[in-house]
NUMARVO-671676 format. One line per field, with one value per atom (N, C-alpha, C): z, y, x; atom name; residue in one letter. Coordinates in nm, 2 decimals, decimal comma. Atoms other than C-alpha are relative to their C-alpha. Last residue first. Layout:
pz: c(Z	...)
py: c(Y	...)
px: c(X	...)
at: c(CA	...)
aa: c(A	...)
END
This chain:
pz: c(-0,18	-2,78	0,05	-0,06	-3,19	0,16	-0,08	-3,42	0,10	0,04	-3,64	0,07	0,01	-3,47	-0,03	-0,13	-3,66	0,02	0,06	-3,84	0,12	0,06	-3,64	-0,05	-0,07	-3,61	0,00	-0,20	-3,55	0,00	-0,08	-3,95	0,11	0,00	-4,10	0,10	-0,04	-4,19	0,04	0,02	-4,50	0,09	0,00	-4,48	-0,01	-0,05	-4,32	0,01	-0,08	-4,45	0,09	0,02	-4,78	0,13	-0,03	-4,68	-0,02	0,13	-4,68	0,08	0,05	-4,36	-0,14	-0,11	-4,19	-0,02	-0,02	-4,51	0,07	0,08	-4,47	-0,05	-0,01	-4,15	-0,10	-0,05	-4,26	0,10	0,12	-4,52	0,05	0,10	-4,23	-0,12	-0,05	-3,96	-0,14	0,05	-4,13	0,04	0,12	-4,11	-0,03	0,02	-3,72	-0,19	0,00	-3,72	0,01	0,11	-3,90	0,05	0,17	-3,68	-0,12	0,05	-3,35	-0,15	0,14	-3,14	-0,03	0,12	-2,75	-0,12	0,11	-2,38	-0,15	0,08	-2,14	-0,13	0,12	-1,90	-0,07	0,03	-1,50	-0,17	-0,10	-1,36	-0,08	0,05	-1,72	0,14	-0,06	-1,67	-0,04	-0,09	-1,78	0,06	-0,14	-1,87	0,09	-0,09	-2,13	0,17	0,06	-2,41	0,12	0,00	-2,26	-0,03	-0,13	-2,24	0,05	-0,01	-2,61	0,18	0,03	-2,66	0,02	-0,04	-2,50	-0,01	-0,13	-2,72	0,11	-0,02	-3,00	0,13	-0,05	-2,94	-0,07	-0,11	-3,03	0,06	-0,09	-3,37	0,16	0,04	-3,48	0,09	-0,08	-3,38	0,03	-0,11	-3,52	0,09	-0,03	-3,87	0,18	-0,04	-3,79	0,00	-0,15	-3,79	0,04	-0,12	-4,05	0,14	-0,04	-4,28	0,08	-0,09	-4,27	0,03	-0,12	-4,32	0,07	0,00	-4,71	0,11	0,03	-4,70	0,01	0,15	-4,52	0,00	0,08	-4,18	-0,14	0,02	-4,04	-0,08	0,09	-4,11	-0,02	0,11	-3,87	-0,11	0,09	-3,60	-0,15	0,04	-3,50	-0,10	0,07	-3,41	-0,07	0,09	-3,15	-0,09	0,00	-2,97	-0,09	0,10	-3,00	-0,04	0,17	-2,91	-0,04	0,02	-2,59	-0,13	0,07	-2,54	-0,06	0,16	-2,61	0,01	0,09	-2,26	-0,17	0,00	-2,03	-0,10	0,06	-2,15	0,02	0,11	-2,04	-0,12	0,06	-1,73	-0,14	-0,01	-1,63	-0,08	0,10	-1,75	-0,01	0,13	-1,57	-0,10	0,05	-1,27	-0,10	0,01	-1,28	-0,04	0,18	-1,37	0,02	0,08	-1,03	-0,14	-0,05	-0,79	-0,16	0,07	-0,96	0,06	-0,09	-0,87	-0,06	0,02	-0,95	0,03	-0,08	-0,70	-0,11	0,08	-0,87	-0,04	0,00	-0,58	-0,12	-0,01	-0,64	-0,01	0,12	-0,75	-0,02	0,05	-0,43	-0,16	-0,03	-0,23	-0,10	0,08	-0,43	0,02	-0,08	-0,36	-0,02	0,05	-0,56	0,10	-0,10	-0,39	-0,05	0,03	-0,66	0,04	0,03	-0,60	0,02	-0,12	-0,40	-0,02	-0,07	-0,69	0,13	0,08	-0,86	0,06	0,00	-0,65	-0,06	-0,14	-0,64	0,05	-0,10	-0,99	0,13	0,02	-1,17	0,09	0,12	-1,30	0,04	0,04	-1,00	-0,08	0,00	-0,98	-0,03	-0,12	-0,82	-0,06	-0,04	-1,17	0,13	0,02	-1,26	0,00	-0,04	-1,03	-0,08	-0,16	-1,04	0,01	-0,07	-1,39	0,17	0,02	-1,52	0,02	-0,02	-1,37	0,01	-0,12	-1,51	0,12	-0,10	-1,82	0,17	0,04	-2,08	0,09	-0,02	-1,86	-0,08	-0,16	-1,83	0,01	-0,02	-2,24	0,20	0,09	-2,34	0,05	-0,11	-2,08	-0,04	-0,15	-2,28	0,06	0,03	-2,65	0,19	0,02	-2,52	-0,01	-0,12	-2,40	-0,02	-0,06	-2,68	0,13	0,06	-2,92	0,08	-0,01	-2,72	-0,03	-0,13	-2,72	0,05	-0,03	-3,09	0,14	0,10	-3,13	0,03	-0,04	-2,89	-0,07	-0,15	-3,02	0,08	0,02	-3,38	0,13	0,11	-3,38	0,06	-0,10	-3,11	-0,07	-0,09	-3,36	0,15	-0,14	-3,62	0,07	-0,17	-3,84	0,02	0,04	-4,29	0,14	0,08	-4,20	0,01	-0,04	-3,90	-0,10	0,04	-3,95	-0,01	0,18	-3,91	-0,09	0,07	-3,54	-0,19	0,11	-3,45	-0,07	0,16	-3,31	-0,08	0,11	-3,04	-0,14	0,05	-2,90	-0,14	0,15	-2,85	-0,09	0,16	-2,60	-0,11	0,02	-2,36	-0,06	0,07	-2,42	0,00	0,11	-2,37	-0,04	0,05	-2,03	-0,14	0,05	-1,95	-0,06	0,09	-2,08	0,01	0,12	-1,92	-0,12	0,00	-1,56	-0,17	0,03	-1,64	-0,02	0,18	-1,78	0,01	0,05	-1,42	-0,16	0,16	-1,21	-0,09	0,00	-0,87	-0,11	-0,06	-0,93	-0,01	0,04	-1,05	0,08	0,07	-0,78	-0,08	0,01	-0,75	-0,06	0,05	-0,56	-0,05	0,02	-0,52	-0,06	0,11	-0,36	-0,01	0,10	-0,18	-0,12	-0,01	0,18	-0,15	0,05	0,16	-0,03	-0,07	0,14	0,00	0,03	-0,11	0,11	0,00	0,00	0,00)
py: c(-0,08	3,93	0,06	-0,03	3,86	0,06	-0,14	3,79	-0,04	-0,07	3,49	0,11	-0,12	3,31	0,04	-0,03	2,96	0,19	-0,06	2,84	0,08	-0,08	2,60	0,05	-0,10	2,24	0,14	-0,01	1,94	0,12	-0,04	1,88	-0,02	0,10	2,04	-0,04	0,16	2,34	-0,10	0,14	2,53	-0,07	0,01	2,92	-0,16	-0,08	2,90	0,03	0,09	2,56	0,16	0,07	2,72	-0,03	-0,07	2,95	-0,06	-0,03	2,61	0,12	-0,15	2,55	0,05	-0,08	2,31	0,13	-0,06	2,11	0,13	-0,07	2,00	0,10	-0,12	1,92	0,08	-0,05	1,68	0,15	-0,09	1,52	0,13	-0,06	1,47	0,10	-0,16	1,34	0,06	-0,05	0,97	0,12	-0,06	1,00	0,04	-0,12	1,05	0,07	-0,09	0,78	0,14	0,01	0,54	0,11	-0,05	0,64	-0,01	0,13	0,57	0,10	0,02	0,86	-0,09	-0,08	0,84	-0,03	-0,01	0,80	0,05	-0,07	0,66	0,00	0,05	0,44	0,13	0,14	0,41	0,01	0,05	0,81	-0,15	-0,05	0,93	-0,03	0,04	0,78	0,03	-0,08	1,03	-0,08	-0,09	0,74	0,07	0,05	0,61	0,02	0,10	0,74	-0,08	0,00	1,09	-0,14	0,02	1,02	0,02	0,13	0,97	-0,04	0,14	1,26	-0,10	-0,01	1,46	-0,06	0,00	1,32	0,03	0,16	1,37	-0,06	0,02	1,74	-0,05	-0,07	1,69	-0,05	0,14	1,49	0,03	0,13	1,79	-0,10	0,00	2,10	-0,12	0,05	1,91	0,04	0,14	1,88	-0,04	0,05	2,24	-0,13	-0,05	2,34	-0,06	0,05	2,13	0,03	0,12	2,23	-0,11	0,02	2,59	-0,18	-0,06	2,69	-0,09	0,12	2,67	-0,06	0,10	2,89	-0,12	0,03	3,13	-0,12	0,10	3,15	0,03	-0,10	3,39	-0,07	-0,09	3,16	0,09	0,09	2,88	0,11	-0,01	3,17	-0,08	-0,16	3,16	0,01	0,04	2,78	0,17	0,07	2,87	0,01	-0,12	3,03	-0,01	-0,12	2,73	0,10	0,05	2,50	0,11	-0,01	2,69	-0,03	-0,13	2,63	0,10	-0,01	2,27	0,20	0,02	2,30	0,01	-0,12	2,49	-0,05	-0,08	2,18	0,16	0,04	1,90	0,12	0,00	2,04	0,02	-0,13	2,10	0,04	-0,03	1,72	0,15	-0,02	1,62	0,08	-0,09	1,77	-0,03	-0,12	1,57	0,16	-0,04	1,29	0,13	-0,01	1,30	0,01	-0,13	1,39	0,01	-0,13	1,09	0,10	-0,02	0,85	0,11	-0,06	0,69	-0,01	0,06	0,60	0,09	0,03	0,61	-0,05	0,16	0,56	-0,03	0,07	0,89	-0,15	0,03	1,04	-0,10	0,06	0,98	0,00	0,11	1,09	-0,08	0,07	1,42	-0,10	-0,03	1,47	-0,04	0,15	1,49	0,08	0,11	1,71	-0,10	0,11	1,90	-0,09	-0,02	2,27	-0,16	-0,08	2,19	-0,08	0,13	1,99	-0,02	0,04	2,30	-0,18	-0,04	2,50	-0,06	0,07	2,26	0,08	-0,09	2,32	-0,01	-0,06	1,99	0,14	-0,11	1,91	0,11	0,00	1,63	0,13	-0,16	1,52	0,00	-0,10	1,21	0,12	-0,14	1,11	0,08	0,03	0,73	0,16	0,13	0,77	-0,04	0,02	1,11	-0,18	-0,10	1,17	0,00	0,06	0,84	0,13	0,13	0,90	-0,03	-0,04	1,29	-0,15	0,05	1,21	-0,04	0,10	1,31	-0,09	0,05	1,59	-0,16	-0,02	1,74	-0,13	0,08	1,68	-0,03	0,19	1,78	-0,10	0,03	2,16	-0,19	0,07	2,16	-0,05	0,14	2,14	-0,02	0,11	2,37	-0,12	0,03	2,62	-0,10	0,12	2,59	-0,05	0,15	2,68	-0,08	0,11	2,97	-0,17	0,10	3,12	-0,10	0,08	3,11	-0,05	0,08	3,25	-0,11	0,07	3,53	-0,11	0,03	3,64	-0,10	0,17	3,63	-0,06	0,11	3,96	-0,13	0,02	4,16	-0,10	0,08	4,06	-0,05	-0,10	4,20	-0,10	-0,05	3,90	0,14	-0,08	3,81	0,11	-0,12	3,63	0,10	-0,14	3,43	0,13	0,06	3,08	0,12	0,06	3,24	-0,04	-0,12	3,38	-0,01	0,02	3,03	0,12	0,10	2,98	-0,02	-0,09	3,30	-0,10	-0,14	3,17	0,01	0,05	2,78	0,17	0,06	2,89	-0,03	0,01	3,14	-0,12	-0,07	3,26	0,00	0,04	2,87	0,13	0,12	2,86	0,03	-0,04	3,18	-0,07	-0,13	3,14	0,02	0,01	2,79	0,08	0,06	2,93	-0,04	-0,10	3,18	-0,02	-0,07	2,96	0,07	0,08	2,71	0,08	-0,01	2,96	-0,02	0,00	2,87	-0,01	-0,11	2,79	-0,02	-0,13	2,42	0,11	-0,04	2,13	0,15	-0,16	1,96	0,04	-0,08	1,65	0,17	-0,15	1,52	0,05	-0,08	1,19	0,14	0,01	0,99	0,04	-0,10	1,14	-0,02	-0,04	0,87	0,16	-0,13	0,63	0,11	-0,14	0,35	0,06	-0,12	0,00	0,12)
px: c(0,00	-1,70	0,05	-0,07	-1,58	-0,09	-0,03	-1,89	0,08	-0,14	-1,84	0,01	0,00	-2,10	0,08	-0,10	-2,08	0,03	-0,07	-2,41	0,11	0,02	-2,61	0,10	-0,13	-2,55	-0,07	-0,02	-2,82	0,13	0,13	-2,80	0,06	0,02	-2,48	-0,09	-0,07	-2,50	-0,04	0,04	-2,66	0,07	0,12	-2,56	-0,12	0,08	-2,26	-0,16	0,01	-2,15	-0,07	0,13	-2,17	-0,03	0,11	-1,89	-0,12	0,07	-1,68	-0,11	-0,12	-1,47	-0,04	0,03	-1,73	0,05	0,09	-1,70	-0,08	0,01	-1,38	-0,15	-0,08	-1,46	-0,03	0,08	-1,73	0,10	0,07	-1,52	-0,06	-0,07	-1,27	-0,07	0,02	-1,41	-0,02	0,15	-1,44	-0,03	0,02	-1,06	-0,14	-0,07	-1,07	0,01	0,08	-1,27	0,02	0,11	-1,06	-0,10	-0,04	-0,75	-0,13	-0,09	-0,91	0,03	0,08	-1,06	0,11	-0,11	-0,94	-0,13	0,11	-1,14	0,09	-0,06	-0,91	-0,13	-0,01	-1,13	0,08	-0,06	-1,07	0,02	-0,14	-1,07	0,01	-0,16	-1,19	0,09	-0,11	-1,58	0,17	-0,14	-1,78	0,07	0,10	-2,06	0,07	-0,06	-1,78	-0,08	0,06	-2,02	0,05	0,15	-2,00	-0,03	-0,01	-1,57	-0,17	-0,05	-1,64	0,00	0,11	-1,83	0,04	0,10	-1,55	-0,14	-0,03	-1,31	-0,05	0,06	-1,49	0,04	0,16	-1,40	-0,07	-0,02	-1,03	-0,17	-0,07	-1,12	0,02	0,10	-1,37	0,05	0,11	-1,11	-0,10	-0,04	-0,83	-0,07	0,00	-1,02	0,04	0,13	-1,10	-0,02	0,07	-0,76	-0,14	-0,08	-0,62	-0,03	0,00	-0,88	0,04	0,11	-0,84	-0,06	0,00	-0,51	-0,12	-0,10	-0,54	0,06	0,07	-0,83	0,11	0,01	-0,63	-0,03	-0,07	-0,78	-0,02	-0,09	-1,00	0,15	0,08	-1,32	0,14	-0,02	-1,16	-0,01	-0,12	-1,14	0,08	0,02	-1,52	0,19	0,07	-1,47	0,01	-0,08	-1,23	-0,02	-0,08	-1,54	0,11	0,09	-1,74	0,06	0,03	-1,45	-0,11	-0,11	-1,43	0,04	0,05	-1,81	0,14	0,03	-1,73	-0,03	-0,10	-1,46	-0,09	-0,09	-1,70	0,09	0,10	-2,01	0,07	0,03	-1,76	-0,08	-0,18	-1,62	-0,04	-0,09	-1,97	0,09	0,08	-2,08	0,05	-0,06	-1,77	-0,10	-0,12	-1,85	0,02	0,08	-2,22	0,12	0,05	-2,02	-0,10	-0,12	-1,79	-0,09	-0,09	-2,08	0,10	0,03	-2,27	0,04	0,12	-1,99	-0,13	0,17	-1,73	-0,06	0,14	-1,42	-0,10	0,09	-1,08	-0,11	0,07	-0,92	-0,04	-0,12	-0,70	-0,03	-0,07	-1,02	0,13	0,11	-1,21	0,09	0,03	-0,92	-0,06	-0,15	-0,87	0,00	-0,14	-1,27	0,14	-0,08	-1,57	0,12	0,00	-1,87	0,09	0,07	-1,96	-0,03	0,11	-1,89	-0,13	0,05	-1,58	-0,16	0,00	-1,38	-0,13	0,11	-1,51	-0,03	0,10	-1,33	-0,10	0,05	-1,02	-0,18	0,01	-0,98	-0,08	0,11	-0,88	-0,02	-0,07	-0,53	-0,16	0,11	-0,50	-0,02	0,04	-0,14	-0,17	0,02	-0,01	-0,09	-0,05	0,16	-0,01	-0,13	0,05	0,08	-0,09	-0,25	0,12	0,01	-0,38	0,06	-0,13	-0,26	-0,02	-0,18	-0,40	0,03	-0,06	-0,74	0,15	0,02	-0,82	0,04	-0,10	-0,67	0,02	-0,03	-0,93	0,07	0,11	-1,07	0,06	0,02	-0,70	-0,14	-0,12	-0,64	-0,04	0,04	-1,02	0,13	0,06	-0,89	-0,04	-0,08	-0,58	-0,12	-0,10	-0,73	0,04	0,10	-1,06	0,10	0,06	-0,79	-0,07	-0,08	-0,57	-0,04	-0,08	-0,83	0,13	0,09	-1,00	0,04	0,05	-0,71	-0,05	-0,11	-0,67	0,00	0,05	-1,03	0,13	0,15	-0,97	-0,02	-0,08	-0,61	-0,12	-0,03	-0,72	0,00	0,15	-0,94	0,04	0,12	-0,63	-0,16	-0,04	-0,33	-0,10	-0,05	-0,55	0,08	0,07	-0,64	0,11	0,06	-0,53	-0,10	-0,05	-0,23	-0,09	0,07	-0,38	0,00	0,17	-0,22	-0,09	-0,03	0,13	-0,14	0,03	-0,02	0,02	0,14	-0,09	-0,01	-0,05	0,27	-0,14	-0,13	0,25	0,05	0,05	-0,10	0,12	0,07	-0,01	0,02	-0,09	0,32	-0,08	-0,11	0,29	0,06	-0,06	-0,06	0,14	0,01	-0,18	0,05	-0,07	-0,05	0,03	-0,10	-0,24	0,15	-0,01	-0,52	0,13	-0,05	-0,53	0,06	-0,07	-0,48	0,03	-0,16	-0,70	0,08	-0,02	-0,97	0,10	-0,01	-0,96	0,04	0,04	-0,98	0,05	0,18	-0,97	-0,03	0,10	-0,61	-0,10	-0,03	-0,50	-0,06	0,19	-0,51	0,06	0,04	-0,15	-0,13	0,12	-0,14	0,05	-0,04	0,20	-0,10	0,08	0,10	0,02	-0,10	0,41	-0,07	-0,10	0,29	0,08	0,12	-0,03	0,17	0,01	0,21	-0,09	-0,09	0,15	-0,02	0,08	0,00	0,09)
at: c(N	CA	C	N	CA	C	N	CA	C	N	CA	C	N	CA	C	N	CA	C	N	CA	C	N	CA	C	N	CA	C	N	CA	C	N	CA	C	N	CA	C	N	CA	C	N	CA	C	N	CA	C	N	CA	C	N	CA	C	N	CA	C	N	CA	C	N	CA	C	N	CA	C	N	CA	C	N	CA	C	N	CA	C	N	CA	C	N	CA	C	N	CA	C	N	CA	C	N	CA	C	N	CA	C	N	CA	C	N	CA	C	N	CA	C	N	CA	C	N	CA	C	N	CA	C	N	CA	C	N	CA	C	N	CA	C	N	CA	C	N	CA	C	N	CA	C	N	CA	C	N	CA	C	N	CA	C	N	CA	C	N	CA	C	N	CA	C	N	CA	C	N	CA	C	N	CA	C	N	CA	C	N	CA	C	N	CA	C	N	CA	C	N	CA	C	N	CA	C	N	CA	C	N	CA	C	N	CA	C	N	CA	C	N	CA	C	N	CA	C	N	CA	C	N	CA	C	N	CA	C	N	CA	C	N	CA	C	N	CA	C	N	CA	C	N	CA	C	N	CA	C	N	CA	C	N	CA	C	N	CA	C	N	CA	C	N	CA	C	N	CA	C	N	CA	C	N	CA	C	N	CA	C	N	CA	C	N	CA	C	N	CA	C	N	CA	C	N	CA	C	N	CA	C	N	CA	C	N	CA	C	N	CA	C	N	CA	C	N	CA	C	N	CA	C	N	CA	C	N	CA	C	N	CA	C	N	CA	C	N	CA	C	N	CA	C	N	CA	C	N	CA	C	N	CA	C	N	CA	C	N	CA	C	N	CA	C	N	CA	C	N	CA	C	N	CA	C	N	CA	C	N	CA	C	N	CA	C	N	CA	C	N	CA	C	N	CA	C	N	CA	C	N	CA	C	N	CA	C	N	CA	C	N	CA	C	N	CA	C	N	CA	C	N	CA	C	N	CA	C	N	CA	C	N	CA	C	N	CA	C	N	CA	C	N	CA	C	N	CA	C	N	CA	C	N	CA	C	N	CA	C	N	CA	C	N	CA	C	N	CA	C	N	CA	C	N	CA	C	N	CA	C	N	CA	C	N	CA	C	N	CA	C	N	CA	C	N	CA	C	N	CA	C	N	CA	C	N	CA	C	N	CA	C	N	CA	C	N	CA	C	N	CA	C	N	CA	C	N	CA	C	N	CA	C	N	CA	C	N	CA	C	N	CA	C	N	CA	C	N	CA	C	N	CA	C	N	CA	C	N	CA	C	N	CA	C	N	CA	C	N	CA	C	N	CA	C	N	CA	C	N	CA	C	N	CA	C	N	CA	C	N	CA	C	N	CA	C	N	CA	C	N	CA	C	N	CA	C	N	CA	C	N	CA	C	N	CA	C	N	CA	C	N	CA	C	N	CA	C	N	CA	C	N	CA	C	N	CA	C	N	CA	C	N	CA	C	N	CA	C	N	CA	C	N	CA	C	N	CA	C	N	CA	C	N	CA	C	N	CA	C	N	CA	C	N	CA	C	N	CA	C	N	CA	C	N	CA	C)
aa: c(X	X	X	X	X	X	X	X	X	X	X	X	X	X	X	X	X	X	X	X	X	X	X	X	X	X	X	X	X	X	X	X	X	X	X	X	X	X	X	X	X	X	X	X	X	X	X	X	X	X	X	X	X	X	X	X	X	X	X	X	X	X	X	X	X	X	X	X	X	X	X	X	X	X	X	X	X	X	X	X	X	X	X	X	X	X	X	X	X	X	X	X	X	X	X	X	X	X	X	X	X	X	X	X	X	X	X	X	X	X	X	X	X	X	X	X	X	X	X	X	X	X	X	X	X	X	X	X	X	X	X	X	X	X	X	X	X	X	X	X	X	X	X	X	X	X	X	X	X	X	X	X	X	X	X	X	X	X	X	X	X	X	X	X	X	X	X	X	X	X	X	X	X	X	X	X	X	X	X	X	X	X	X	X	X	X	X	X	X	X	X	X	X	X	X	X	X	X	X	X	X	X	X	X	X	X	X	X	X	X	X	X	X	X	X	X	X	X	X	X	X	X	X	X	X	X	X	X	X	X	X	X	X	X	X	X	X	X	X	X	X	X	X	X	X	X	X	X	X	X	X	X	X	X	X	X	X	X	X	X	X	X	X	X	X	X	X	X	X	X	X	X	X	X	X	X	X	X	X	X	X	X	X	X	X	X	X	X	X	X	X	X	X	X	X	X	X	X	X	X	X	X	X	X	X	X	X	X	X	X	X	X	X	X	X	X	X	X	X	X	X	X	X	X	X	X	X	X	X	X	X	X	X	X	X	X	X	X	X	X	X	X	X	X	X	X	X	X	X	X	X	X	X	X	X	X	X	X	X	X	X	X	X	X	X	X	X	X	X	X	X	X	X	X	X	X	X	X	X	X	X	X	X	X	X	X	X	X	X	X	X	X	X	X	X	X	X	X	X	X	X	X	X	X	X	X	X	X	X	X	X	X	X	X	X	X	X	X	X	X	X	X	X	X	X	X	X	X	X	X	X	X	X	X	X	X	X	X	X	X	X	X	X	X	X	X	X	X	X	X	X	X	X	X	X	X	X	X	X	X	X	X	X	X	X	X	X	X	X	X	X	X	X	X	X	X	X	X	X	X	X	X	X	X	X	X	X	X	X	X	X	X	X	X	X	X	X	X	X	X	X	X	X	X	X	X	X	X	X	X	X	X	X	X	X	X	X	X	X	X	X	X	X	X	X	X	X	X	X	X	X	X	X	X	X	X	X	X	X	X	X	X	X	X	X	X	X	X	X	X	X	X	X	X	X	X	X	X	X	X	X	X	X	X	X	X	X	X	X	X	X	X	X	X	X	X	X	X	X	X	X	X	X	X	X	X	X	X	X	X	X)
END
């Protein structure tokens, strides 16, 4: 039986988006500006954000298990740990529960709206630009559906996309990056706000 003194729990700050924000403006931000030719530095900045926050926070939510037991660490914010009643213990065991899927659903529904936002910066992209991004939008957040199919479970099951369904993404990206896709998308989507907050 392990030591309880040989867990190096770290809970992120209260706030979980700052923390990312500001992860993500010291290293995704400054390598997406190339992708951006035709943005303001202040237009793209929001939309890029967005995109490394939704990639880290899908990485955190994806791992939340294997970083508390083959790392010690918990990536979650201890305020939210609060809100919902899950505890470091409870994770460390890898005890589900509904506490723990009701945080993930949270988790789950602050990380697509991340992707929503993201989503706005596909359009600022050169056309030639835009497929790669949005394809890695799409496969990314499947990952989140997947750990939904896993009944939020991310302390015992790893939730991934496989190579074939990552290709079947594909058409349907491409797609997503067509002005058509504006006015015709795909069913169950709406058209993406392009307005800047």
């Amino acid at each position: 039986m392990e030591c309880m003194h040989a867990w190096s729990i770290v809970v992120v700050e209260e706030n979980i988006e700052r923390t990312n924000e500001r992860s993500v403006t010291q290293t995704f931000l400054p390598l997406s500006y190339p992708l951006f030719p035709h943005s303001s530095s202040i237009t793209r900045r929001e939309p890029a954000l967005s995109l490394g926050v939704a990639f880290q926070l899908t990485n955190i939510l994806r791992d939340v298990g294997e970083d508390a037991v083959q790392r010690g660490r918990i990536y979650l914010p201890q305020e939210d740990l609060q809100r919902f009643g899950v505890t470091e213990e409870q994770i460390r065991e890898q005890r589900l529960d509904d506490n723990y899927r009701e945080m993930m659903k949270f988790q789950i529904a602050r990380a697509r709206m991340y992707y929503e936002r993201a989503r706005r910066g596909v359009f600022m992209l050169a056309p030639e630009s835009r497929l790669p991004v949005q394809s890695s939008l799409d496969a990314y957040g499947r990952i989140l559906d997947k750990i939904e199919e896993n009944d939020y479970d991310s302390l015992t099951k790893r939730a991934y996309v496989d190579k074939w369904e990552k290709l079947a993404i594909i058409p349907f990206s491409w797609y997503r990056t067509t002005e058509l896709s504006q006015m015709l998308p795909l069913p169950g989507e709406k058209p993406v706000d392009l307005t800047i907050a």
